[in-house]
DOKERO-400048 format. One line per 5 residues: their letters; for each residue x negated, z, y of N, C-alpha, C. Coordinates in nm, 3 decimals, m for minus. Atoms other than C-alpha are relative to their C-alpha. Layout:
N
A	X:Z:Y:X:Z:Y:X:Z:Y ~ ...;
***
This chain:
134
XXXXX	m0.085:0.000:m0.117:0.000:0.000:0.000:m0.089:0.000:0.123 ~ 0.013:0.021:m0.127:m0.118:m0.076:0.335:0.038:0.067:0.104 ~ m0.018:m0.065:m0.120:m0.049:0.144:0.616:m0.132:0.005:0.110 ~ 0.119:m0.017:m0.140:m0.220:0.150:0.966:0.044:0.090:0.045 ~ m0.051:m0.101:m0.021:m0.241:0.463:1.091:m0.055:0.049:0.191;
XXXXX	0.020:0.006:m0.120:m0.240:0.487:1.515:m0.091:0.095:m0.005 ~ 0.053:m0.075:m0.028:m0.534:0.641:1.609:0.022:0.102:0.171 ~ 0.048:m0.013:m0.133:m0.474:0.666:2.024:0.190:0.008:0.022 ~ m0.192:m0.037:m0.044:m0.019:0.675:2.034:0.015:0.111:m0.087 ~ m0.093:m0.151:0.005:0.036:1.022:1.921:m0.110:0.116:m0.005;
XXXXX	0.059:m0.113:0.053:m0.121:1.347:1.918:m0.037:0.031:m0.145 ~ 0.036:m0.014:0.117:m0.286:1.481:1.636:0.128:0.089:m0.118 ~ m0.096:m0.104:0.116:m0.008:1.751:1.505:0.161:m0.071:0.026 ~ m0.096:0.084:m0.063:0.280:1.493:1.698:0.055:m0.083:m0.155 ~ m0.047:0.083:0.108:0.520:1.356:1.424:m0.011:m0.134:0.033;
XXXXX	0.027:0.160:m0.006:0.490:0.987:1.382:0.067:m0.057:m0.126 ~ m0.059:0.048:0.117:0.687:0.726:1.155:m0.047:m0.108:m0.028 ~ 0.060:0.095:0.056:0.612:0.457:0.951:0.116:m0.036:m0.086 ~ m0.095:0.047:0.075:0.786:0.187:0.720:m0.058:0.004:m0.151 ~ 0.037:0.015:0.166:0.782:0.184:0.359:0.019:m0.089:m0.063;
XXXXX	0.036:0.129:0.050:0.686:m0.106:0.190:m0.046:0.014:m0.184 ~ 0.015:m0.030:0.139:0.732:m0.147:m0.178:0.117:0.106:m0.076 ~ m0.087:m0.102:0.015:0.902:0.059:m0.438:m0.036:0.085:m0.109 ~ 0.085:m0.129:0.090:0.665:0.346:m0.574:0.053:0.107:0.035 ~ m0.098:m0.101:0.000:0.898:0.558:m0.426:0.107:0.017:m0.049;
XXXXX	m0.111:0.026:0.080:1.208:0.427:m0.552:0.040:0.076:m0.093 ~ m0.157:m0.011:m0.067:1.509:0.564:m0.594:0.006:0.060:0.141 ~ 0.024:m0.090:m0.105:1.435:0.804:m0.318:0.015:m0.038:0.108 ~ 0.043:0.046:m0.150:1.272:0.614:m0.033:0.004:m0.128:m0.046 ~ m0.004:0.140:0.022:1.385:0.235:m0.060:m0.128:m0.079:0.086;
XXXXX	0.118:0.090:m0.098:1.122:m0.046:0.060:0.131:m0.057:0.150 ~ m0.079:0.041:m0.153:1.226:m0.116:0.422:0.046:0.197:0.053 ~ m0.061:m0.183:m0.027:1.309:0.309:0.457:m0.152:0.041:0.137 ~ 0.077:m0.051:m0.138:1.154:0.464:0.810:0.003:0.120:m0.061 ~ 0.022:m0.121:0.019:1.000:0.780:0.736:m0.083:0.075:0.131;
XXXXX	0.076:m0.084:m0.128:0.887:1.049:0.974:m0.059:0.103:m0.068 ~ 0.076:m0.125:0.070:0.597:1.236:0.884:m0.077:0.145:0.137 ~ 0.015:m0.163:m0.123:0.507:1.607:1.046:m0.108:0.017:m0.033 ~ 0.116:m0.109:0.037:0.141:1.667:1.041:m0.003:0.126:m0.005 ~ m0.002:m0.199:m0.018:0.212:2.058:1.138:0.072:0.071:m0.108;
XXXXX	m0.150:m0.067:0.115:0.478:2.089:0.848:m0.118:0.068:m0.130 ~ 0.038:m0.078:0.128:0.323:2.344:0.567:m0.003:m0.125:m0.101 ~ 0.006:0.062:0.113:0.203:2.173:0.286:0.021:0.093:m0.165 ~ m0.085:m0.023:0.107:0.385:2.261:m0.062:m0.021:m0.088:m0.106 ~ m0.027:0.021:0.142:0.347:2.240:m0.465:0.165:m0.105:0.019;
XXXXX	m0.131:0.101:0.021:0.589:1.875:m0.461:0.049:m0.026:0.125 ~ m0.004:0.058:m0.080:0.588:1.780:m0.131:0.021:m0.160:0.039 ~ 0.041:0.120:0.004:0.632:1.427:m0.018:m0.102:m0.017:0.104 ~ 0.097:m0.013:m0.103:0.329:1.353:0.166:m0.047:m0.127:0.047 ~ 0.122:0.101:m0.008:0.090:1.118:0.326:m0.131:0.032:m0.030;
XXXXX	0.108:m0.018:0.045:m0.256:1.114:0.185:m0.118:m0.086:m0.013 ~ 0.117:0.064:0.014:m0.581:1.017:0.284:m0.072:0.001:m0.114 ~ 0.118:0.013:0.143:m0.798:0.962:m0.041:m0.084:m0.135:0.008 ~ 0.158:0.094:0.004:m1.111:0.754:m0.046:0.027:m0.119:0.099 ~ m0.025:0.083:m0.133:m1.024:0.598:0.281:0.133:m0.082:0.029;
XXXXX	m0.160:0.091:0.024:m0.651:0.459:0.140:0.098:0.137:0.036 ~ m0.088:m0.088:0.044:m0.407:0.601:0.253:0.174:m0.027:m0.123 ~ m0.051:m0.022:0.093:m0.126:0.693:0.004:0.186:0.085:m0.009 ~ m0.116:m0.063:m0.048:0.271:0.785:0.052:0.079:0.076:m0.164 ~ m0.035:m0.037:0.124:0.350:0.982:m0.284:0.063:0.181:0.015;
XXXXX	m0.049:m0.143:0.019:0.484:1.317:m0.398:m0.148:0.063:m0.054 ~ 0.106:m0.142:0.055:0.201:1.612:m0.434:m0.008:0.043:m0.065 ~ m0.029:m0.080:0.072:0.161:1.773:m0.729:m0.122:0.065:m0.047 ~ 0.121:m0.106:0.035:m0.085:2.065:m0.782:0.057:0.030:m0.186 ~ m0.019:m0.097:0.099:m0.096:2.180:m1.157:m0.201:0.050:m0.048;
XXXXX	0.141:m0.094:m0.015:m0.398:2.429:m1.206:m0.061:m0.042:0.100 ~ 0.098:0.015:m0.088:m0.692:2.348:m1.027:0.046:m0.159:0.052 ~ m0.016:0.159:m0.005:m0.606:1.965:m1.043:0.100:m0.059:0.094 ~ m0.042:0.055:m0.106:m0.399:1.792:m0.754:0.042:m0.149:m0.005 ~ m0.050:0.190:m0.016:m0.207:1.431:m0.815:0.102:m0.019:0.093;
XXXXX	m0.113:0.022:m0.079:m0.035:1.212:m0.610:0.061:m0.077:m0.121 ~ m0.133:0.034:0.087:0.289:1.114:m0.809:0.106:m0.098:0.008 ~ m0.125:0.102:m0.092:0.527:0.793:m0.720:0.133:0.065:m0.100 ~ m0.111:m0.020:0.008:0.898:0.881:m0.767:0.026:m0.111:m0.140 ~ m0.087:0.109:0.069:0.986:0.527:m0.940:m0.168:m0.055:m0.196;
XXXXX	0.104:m0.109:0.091:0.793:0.587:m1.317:m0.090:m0.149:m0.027 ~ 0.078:0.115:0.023:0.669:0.182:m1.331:m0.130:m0.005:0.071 ~ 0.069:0.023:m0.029:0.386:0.312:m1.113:m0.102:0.121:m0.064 ~ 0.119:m0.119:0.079:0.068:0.504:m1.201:m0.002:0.121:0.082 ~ m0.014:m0.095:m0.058:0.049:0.848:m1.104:m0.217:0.014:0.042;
XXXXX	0.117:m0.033:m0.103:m0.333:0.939:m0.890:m0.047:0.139:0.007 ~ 0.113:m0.081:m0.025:m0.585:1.214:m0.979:m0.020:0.027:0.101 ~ 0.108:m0.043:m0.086:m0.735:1.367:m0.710:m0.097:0.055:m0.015 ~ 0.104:0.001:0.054:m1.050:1.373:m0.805:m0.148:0.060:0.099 ~ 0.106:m0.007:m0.097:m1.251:1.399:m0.451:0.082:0.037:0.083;
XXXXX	m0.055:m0.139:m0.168:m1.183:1.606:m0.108:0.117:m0.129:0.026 ~ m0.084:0.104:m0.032:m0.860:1.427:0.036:0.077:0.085:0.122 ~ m0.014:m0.095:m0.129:m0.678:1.503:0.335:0.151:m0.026:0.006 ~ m0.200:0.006:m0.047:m0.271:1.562:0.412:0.002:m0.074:0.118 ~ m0.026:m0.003:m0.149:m0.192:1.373:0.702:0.145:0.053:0.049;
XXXXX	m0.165:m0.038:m0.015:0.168:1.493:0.683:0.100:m0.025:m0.117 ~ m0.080:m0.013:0.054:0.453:1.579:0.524:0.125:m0.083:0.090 ~ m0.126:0.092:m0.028:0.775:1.363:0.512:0.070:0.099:0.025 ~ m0.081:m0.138:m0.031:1.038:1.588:0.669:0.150:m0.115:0.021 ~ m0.141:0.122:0.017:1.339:1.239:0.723:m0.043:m0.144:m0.037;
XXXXX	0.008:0.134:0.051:1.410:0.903:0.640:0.150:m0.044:0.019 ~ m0.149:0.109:m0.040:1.653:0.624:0.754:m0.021:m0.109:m0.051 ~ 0.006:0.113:0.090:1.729:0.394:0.532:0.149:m0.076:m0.007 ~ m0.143:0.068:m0.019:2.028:0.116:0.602:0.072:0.101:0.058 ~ m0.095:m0.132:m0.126:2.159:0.403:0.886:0.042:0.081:m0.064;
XXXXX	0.009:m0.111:0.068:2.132:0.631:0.643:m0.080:0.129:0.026 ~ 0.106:m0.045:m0.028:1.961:0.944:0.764:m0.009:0.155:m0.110 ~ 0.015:m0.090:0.092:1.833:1.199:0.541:m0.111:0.121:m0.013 ~ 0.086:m0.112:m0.023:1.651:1.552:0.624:m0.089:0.015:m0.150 ~ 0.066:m0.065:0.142:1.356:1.712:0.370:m0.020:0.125:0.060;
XXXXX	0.071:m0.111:m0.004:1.257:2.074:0.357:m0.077:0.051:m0.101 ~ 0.034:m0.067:0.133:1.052:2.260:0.139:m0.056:0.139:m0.009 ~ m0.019:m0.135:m0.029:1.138:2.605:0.130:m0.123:0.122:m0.084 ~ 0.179:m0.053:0.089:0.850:2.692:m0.147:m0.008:m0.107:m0.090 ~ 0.073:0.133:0.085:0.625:2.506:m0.414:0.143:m0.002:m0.131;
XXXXX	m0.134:0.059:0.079:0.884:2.273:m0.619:0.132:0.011:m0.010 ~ m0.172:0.015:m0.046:1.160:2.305:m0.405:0.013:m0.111:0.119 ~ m0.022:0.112:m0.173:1.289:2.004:m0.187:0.118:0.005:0.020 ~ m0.184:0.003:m0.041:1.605:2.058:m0.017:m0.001:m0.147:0.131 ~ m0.060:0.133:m0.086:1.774:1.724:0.101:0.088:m0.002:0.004;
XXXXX	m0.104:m0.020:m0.065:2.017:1.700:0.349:0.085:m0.140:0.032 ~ m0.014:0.084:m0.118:2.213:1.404:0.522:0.056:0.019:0.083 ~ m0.044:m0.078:m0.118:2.280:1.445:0.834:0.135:m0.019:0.054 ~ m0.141:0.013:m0.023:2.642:1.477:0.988:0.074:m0.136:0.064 ~ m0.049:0.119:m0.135:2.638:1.158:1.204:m0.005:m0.138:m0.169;
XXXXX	m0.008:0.094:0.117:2.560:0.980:0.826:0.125:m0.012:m0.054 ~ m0.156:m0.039:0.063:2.855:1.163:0.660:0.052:m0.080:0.020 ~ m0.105:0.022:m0.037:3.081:1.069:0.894:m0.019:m0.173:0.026 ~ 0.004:0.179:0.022:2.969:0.650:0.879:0.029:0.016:m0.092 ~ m0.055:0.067:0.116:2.990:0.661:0.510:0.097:0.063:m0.038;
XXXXX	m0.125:m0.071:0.002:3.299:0.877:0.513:0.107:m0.185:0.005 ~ m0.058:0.156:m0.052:3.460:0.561:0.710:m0.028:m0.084:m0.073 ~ 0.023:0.184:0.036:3.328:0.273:0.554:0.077:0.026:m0.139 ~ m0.098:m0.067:0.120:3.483:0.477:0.227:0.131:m0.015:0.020 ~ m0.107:0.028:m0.007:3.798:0.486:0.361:0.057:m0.084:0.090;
XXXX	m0.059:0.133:m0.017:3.798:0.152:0.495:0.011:m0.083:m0.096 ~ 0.016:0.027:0.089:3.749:0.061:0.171:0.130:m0.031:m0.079 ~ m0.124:m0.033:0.076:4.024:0.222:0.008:0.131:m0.064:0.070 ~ m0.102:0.026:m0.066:4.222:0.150:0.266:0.087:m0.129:0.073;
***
């Protein structure tokens, strides 16, 4: 995956978003999905993150077990990523809008992700539901 990552439009701890391209996230985060990542956000056992490793960066789920540290894609046709050498968080995914879909993350402790959508979503796919039916 390809990402360019602004060095000189945002502060260093300043959330910043990016598009997602591909579908190693899949089901989750569709290709074409805007994500907003929080450098300042706590990093967490199953996080979705961004991740510098050997100069690539890397949009996967975190997963610490013992000493050992992989990044993990959601969708299982891709390979899951050792971390093998020093690597760096640039942030945690905290939303994502996908087809005006918007959808909060938290992660309240390690291997918990609470996902939300937000009320202004509801209430579009509420409607388009019961224009449906109707």
């Amino acid at each position: 995956m390809d990402i360019h990552i602004p060095t000189t439009a945002c502060e260093e701890k300043e959330p910043f978003a990016l598009q997602v391209l591909g579908e190693s996230m899949a089901p989750e985060f569709g290709d074409g999905a805007v994500i907003i990542i929080d450098p300042g956000y706590p990093v967490v056992n199953g996080s979705y993150a961004l991740v510098n490793y050997k100069d690539e960066y890397h949009f996967r789920q975190l997963v610490k077990r013992g000493d050992t540290s992989y990044l993990v894609p959601l969708n299982s046709h891709f390979p899951s990523l050792e971390l093998s050498e020093p690597f760096e968080v640039r942030g945690i995914i905290t939303q994502q809008n996908h087809k005006r879909t918007i959808i909060h993350y938290d992660y309240p402790k390690d291997g918990v992700i609470k996902r939300k959508e937000s009320e202004r979503s509801k209430r579009r796919r509420e409607r388009r539901e019961a224009n449906k039916s109707g």
